[in-house]
N, C-alpha and C positions, 0 to 999 in steps of 0.2 A: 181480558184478552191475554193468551198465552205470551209470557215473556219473550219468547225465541222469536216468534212471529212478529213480533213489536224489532225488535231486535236488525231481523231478517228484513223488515220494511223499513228500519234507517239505515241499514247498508244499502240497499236497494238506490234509494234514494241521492245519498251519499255518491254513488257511481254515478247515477244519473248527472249530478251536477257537475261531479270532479271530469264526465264526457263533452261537456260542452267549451265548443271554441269560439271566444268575442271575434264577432267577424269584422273586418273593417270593407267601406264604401263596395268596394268592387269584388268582393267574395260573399259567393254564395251558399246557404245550408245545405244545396244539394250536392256540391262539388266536397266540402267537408264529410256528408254524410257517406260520401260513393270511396273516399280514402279513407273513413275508419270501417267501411266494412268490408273493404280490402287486406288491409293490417287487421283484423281480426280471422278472418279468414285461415289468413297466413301462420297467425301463430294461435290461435285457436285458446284461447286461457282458459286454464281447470280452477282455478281458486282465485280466489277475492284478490289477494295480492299480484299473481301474476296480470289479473285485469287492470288492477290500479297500474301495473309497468307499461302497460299494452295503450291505457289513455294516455301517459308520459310519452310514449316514442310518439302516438298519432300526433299529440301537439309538436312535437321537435319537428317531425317531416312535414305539419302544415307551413310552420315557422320558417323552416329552409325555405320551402315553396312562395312563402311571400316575401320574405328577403333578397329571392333571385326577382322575383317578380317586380319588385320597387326599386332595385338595383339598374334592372334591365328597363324600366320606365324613363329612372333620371336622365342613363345614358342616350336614349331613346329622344328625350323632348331637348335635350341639347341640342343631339345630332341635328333634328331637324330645323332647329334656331340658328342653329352654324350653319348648313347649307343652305337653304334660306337668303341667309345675310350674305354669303359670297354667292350666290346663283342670281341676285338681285340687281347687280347694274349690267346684266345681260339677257336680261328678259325683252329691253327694245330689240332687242336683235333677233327676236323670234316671232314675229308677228302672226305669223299663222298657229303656232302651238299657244299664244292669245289668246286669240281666235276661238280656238279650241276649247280652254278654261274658261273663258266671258259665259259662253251657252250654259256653263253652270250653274253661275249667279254673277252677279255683280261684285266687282272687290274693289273698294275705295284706296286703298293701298298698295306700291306696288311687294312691299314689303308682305302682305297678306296672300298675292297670287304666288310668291315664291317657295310660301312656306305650304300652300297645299298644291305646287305640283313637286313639290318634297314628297309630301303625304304620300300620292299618288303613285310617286316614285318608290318609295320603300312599300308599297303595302300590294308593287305590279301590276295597277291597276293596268290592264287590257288596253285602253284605249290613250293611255300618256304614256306610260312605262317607255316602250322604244325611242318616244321622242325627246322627252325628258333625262333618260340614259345617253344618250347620242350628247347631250347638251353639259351633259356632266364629263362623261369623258373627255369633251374636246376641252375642258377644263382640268388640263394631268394635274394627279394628286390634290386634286382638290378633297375627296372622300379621306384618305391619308391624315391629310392635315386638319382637315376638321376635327375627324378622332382624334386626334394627337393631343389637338389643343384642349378637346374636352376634357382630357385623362390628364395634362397639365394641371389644367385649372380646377379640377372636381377631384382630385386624388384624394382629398381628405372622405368626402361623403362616399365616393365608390369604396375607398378601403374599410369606413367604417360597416358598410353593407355586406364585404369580404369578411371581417371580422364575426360578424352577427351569423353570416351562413356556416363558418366554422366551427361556431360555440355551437351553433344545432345539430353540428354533422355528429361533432362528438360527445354531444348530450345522449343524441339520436345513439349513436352504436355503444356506449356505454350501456343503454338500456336494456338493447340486445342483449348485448354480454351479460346482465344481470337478469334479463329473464330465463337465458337459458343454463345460466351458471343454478340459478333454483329449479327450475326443470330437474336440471341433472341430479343436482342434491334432494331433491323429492323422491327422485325415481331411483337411487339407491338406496336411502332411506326405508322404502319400500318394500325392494328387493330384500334387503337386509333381513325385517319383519316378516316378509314370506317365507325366506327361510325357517328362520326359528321358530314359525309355527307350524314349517314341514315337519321340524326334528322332533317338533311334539317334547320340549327341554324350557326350562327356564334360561333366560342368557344371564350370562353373566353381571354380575354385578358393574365389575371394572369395566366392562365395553359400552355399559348405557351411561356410564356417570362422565365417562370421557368426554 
């Protein structure tokens, strides 16, 4: 078999695997595969190298994307553990929005039925939302201070999640910069060589050894 073709078939390959992103639990191939043929679209790569920068930026903006993602989770199942816990010794006092939850299922805890008309309530479900809302309200600052407390108590794991989305933003535009930084130095490079085969001349010694 021809050497190049042998060649040609482990760079091939080579791409193929350097394109693949470890997905974790809740990420799909199809949402990865719908963002790299977005960024490819976008910046379109002509040679081997500019492709390898092009799977570097996809991994940094999936990275971003799951770092706000897991970020926005922590903060997320807090939330709904802190309101919850303060929405819980004024659940006897609403017997009909009860009422209401019971036709769902059954919850052995009153700790359980607070924390899914939490649910309910962050996610606007139609048929709680207004009453659940009404219930929070008439509880001033309660939403307030739950945040508060969570960004008290969790500042370390949000910052370190801040941290993590930073190093991808600027991995992420570094890569920019260096794809289009060789763009440019290709497409003079180029230019250059167009000419000097217009002028039909040898170039100079001094300007190729530079």
């Amino acid at each position: 078999m021809n050497e190049a073709v042998v060649m040609k078939g482990e760079v091939s390959q080579f791409i193929n695997d350097f394109g693949r992103m470890p997905l974790i639990s809740d990420e799909t191939s199809a949402d990865y595969e719908a963002l790299k043929a977005e960024v490819f679209k976008e910046l379109d790569p002509k040679d081997l190298f500019e492709t390898i920068i092009v799977h570097e930026i996809i991994a940094y903006l999936w990275s971003e994307r799951r770092y706000r993602r897991l970020r926005d989770h922590l903060v997320k199942s807090k939330l709904i553990k802190g309101l919850a816990k303060q929405l819980e010794p004024y659940l006897p006092l609403q017997p009909q929005l009860l009422k209401k939850l019971n036709e769902l299922g059954y919850f052995y805890r009153d700790s359980d039925r607070a924390e899914r008309l939490v649910i309910l309530w962050l996610t606007k479900d139609p048929k709680f939302f207004k009453d659940v809302d009404a219930v929070i309200k008439s509880l001033r600052g309660l939403v307030h201070d739950t945040v508060a407390d969570i960004h008290g108590t969790h500042i370390s794991e949000i910052s370190a999640f801040e941290a993590l989305i930073r190093d991808s933003i600027r991995s992420r535009n570094q890569g920019l910069s260096d794809f289009y930084k060789r763009r440019a130095e290709k497409k003079k490079t180029s230019a250059t060589l167009n000419a000097l085969g217009a002028a039909g001349s040898d170039p100079p010694l001094e300007g190729i050894l530079r």
